[in-house]
C-alpha positions, 0 to 999 in steps of 0.5 A, a space after each residue: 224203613 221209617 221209624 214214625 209212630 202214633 201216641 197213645 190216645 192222639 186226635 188231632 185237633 182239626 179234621 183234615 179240611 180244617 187242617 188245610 185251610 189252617 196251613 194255609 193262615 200259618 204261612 201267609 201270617 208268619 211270613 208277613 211277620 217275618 219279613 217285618 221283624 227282620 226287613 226282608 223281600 221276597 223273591 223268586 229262588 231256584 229249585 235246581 243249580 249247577 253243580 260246578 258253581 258251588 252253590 248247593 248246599 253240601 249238608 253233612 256232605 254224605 247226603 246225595 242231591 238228586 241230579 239230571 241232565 239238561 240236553 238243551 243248555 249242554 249241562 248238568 243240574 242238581 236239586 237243592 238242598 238248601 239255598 243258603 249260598 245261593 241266597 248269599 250270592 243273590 244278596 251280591 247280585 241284587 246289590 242290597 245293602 245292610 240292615 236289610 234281606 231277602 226271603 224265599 221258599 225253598 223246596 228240596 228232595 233229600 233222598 237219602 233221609 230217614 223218614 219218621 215224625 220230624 222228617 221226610 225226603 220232601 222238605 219245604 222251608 222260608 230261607 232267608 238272609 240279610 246283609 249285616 256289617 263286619 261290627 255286627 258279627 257279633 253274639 248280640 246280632 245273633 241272638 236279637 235274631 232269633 228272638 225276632 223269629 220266635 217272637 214271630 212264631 208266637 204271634 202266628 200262634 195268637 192269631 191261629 187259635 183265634 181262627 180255631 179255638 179248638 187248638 187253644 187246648 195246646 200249651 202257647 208257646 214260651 217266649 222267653 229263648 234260653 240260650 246255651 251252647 252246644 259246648 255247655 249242654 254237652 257238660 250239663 249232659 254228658 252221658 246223653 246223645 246230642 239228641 236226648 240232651 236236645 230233648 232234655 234241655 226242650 222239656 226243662 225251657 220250653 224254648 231253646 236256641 243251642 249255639 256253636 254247632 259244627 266244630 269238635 266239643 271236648 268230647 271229640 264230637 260235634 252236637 251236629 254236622 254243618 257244612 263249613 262253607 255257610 256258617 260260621 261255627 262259632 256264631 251258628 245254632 238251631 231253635 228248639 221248641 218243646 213239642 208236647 204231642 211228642 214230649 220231645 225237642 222240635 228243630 224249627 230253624 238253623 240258622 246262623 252268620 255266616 263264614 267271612 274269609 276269616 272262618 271260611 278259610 279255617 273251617 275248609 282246613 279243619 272239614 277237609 273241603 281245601 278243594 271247594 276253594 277253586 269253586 265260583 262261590 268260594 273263590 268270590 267269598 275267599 275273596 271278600 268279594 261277598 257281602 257279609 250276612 246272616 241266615 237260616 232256614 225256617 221249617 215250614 211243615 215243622 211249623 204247621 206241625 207246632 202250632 196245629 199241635 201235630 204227630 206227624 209230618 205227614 199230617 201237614 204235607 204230601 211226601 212219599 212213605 214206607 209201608 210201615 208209615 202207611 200202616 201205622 196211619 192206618 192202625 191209628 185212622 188218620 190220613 197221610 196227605 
């Protein structure tokens, strides 16, 4: 059952045609933006892999990808999760060299989410990756990152309020990215939940961008699940912004450098996951056979919802949902898409 609902006195800023034609502008201007800021290619992606190769995205590694047989190629296939392994080995095949990258969409079916505000099982994302060297593994690479992003997600809401001036009453966006890490927003919250400290950290800057997600804190837990075999958990992190409509953290990006065989290696042992060192991809990356990269993931419909000043995702995407979504919209006279 999902848990979505409706603010009290909520009207969305645009009507449902306006609300289409504006998610239209938002993905056509950031992705331009974003391939500017961090010299990327688009290119064509896969929407489904085969398992035996070990390029799906295994996520927390309790999630379950949708599968289905292929009588005509005699194998299996596997809905993505996230191309984030995928983009990696297609950076080795395309032979791209550092300093520059590639981006895609990325569509998945997680089946097994809950759906509410932020979520749905349909998910729809710009993953990108870019070749970098080993001297640019580095905190400052990281962060240049991610100020780029956030500076592109600033400029697309420019340039959209100027198209529909009704949305000029939504707080713009804060520039500025406070960053910290995951370690030291446990500290400055210890009695809250990784949740409530991301909300409590989002409505003190505005922009947040938390660092070093994955491994065990102090207290014993991690802030959040990373599968161990994309990034590295101490060069990783999520761009948080406030969203007012909610007054609550929005995760627009996770994104991160990635393993080298280094960190690979550790955080296999650590997770458990010794037996993916036998995969294609691993073996390769264990190897030091792949390029060394950075990448994330960019929510699309999470964006649109920022921006477009949104309550729900199922305002700015068609998805499938619970009864108690469907009579919620109702209650509160709004359309699902």
């Amino acid at each position: 059952m999902g848990t979505s609902f409706i603010p009290t006195g909520y009207a969305p800023h645009l009507s449902l045609y306006q609300t289409q034609s504006a998610i239209s502008l938002i993905k056509r201007i950031f992705q331009d933006s974003l391939a500017r800021e961090l010299n990327l290619k688009r290119v064509s992606a896969p929407l489904f892999v085969e398992p035996s190769s070990g390029l799906n995205d295994n996520l927390s590694g309790v999630e379950r990808p949708v599968g289905f047989d292929i009588p005509a190629a005699g194998a299996q296939a596997e809905v993505v999760h996230s191309l984030a392994k995928w983009k990696r080995m297609a950076l080795y095949r395309y032979d791209i060299h550092p300093g520059k990258g590639i981006y895609t969409d990325m569509n998945a079916i997680r089946r097994d989410e809950e759906p509410d505000n932020l979520h749905s099982i349909y998910v729809d994302q710009w993953d990108w990756e870019k070749v970098i060297t080993e001297e640019s593994r580095t905190e400052f690479t990281l962060h240049q990152a991610v100020r780029s992003i956030v500076c592109s997600i600033c400029d697309t809401q420019l340039a959209v309020r100027g198209k529909y001036p009704q949305l000029c009453d939504t707080p713009l966006l804060n520039r500025h990215v406070t960053f910290i890490t995951a370690q030291e927003l446990e500290d400055q919250f210890p009695n809250l939940s990784a949740k409530e400290r991301e909300n409590a950290v989002a409505r003190q800057h505005g922009t947040v961008f938390i660092q070093g997600i994955g491994g065990a804190l102090r207290s014993g837990k991690p802030h959040d699940s990373r599968s161990p075999d994309y990034d590295d958990w101490a060069l990783n992190g999520d761009i948080l912004f406030y969203a007012p409509v909610l007054n609550r953290a929005m995760e627009i990006s996770s994104m991160g450098i990635r393993v080298d065989p280094a960190s690979l290696d550790r955080q296999l042992t650590i997770s458990g996951c010794n037996d993916r060192r036998s995969l294609p991809f691993h073996k390769m990356l264990l190897e030091g056979k792949l390029p060394l990269t950075m990448g994330g993931g960019i929510g699309q419909s999470r964006l649109c919802m920022l921006l477009l000043g949104k309550a729900h995702i199922g305002e700015v995407q068609s998805s499938i949902w619970d009864e108690k979504t469907h009579q919620v919209f109702e209650e509160a006279g709004l359309t699902l898409l």
